[in-house]
N, C-alpha and C positions, 0 to 999 in steps of 0.2 A: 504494500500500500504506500502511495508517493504522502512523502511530508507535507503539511500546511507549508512549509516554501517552498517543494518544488510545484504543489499545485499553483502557488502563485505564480512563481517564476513560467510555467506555463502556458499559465492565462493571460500574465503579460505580453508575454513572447507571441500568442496568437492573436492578440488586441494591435500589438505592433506590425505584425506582418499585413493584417486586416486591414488598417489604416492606411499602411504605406501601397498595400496593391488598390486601393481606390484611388489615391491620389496619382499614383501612377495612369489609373487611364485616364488622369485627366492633359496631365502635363509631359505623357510619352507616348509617341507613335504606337500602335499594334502591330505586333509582330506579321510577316506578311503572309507566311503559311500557319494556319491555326493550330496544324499541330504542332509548332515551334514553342507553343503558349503554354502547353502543359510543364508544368514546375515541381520536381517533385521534393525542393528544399522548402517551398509555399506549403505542400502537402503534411510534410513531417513536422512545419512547425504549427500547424491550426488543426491537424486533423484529430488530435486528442482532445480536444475541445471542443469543437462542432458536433463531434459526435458524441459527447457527454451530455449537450445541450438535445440532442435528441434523445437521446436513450431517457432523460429526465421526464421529457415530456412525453415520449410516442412509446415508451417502454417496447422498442424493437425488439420481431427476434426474425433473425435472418437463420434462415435453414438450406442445406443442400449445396455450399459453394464447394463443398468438394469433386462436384460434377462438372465445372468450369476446367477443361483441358488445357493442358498446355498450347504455346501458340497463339494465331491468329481466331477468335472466335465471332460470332454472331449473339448477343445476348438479346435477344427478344421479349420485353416486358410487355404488361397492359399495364396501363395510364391511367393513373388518379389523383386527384386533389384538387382537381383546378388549376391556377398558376402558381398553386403554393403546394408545388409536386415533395411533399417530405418522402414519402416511399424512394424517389429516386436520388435522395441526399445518404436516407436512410441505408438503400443498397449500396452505394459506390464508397460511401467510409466504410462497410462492413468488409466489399468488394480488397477495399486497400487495405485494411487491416490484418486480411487472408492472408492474400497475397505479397504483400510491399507495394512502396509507391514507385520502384523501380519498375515494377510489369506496365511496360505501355496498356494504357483505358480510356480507352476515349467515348464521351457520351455525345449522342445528337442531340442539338437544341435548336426550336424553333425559334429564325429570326430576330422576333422580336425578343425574345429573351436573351439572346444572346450578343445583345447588341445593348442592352440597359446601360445608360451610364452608371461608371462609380459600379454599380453591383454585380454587374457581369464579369468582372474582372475576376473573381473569385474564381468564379465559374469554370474560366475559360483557362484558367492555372490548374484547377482539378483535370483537364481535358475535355472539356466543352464544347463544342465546335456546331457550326451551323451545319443543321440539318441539310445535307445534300446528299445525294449518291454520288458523286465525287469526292468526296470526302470521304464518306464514309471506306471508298474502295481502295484509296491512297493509305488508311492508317490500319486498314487488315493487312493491305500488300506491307506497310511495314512491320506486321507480326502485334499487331496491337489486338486487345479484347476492344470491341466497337459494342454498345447499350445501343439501342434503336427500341422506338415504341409508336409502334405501326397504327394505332389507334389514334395518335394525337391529340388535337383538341377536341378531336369528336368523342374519342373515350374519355377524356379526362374532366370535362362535364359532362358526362352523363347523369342521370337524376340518378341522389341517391337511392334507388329503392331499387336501381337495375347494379349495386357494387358487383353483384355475382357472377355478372356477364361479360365474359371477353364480346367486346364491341371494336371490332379494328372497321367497321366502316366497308369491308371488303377493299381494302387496302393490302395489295399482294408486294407492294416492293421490295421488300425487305424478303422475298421467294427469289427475285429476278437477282438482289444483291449476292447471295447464299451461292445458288447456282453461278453468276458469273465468276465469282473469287475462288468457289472450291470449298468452303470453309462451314465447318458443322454451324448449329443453329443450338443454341440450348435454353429455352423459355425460362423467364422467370415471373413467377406469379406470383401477386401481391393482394393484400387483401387489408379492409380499412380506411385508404384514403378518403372514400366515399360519406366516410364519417366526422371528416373535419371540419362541414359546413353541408347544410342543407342544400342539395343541389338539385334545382328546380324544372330550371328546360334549359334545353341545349339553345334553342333558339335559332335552328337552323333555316326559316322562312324569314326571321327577321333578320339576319346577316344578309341575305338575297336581297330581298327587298329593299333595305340601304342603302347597299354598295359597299357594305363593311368588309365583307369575303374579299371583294376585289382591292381594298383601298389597304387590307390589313394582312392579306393574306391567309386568316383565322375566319374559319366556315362558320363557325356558333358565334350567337350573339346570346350567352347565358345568364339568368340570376341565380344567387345565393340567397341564404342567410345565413347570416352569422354576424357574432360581435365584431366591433363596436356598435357599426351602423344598420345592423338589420338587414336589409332587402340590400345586395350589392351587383353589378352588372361588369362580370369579365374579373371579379375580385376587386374592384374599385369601386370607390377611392381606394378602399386596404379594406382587409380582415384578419382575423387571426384565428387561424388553423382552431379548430377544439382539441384536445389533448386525446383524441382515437388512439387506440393501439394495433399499431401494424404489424403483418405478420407477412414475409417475403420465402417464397420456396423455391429452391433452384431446383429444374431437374433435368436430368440426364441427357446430353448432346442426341441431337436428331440428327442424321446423315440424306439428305434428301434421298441421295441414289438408292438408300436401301428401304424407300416406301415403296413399297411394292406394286405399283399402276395406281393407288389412292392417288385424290386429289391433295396437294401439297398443302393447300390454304385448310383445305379441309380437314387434314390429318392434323397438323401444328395446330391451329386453333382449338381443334379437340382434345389435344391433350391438355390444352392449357386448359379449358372447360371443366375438363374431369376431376385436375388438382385444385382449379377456385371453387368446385363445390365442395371437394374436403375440406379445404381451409373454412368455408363458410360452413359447414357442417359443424365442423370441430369450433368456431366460434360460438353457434348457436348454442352449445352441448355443454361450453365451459362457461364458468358465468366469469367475468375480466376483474381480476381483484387484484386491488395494489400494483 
């Protein structure tokens, strides 16, 4: 157990790195290939802290990163929370803490997020990077694990009352990525995020209707609730997460070549179905204490 001063000495050290990589994007060009961004002395000095701050709140339990293969991987999640994705903070400090932050990991982020001033900075040091399949193909070709979550903003508001359902939107990219590179596929399913705000309608006629899909490039135009301000649209102004507990299952790499004439989207989504209703079974069964 670390002393009252090196827990100090800790929290300073990640309060200092925090600081100083926001101010950095203010006052320092970005690097010009995104995977240049990931930092893995950024990583080791904040990531014992970041992830204390979740575990406080989302009392995680991350299960199954033993099935993560060495190599170039595909980690294919479903999408929750809104824009306050803690499942996917949740995973990638569990992710580093397996593994070290030496194992290249790079997550996709959508544009917008990934472009935040001051906040994205973080992001984009843990391995960040805008959501593209050029990107995503350059940092498996460089032997890196790549997170992809095929669902996006269409799963990630979804109303809370569908948590149970992998909703990738019939979104196959992340099939066409797999098979281009060569490189297994190994689902991770999450369960929870759905619970850290009332998530109401996705609002995919009112994006249309706008011009918001086109102007934003995010198809939902969603509400919440939740504190402080009750009724909120895309999570703004702000909210704050409810303190849900999450629960993340990794399993076992999928090889496309050896599904056997199944449908690819069909077979992967399935399985990921099968493990969200355990986990939601087993939540149902347990009652959440402490």
């Amino acid at each position: 157990m670390l002393s009252l001063r090196e827990i100090t000495q800790t929290t300073l050290g990640a309060t200092r790195a925090t600081l100083e990589a926001g101010l950095g994007d203010i006052v320092t060009r970005r690097a010009d290939d995104p995977l240049d961004e990931r930092d893995p002395a950024f990583i080791d000095a904040t990531l014992e802290v970041y992830d204390a701050l979740l575990q406080a709140y989302f009392r995680p339990k991350v299960r199954g990163l033993e099935n993560v293969p060495d190599g170039p991987v595909l980690l294919v999640g479903n999408h929750s929370g809104g824009t306050l994705i803690a499942d996917t903070f949740i995973f990638a400090y569990a992710f580093i803490k397996h593994f070290g932050s030496d194992r290249p990991f790079h997550q996709l982020v959508h544009d917008v997020a990934i472009n935040l001033p001051v906040l994205a900075r973080g992001v984009r040091k843990y391995g960040g990077m805008p959501a593209s399949p050029k990107n995503a193909e350059r940092a498996l070709a460089s032997g890196a694990a790549v997170l992809v979550y095929p669902g996006g903003d269409y799963e990630t508001y979804r109303p809370s009352w569908h948590q149970d359902r992998i909703e990738f939107g019939d979104r196959r990219g992340f099939l066409r990525l797999a098979r281009r590179t060569g490189v297994p596929i190994v689902p991770v399913v999450s369960i929870g995020g759905q619970e850290t705000a009332l998530f109401v309608t996705r609002g995919e006629r009112l994006a249309r209707a706008t011009g918001w899909d086109r102007l934003t490039r995010i198809k939902v135009a969603p509400l919440q609730i939740a504190p402080p301000f009750g009724l909120t649209f895309l999570d703004l102004p702000t909210r704050i997460p409810l303190p849900a507990q999450i629960t993340i299952q990794v399993l076992p790499p999928i090889d496309l070549d050896d599904i056997d004439g199944k449908p690819a989207y069909k077979h992967v989504t399935g399985v990921m179905q099968d493990a969200l209703d355990e986990l939601a079974e087993e939540r149902s069964a347990v009652p959440l204490v402490g």
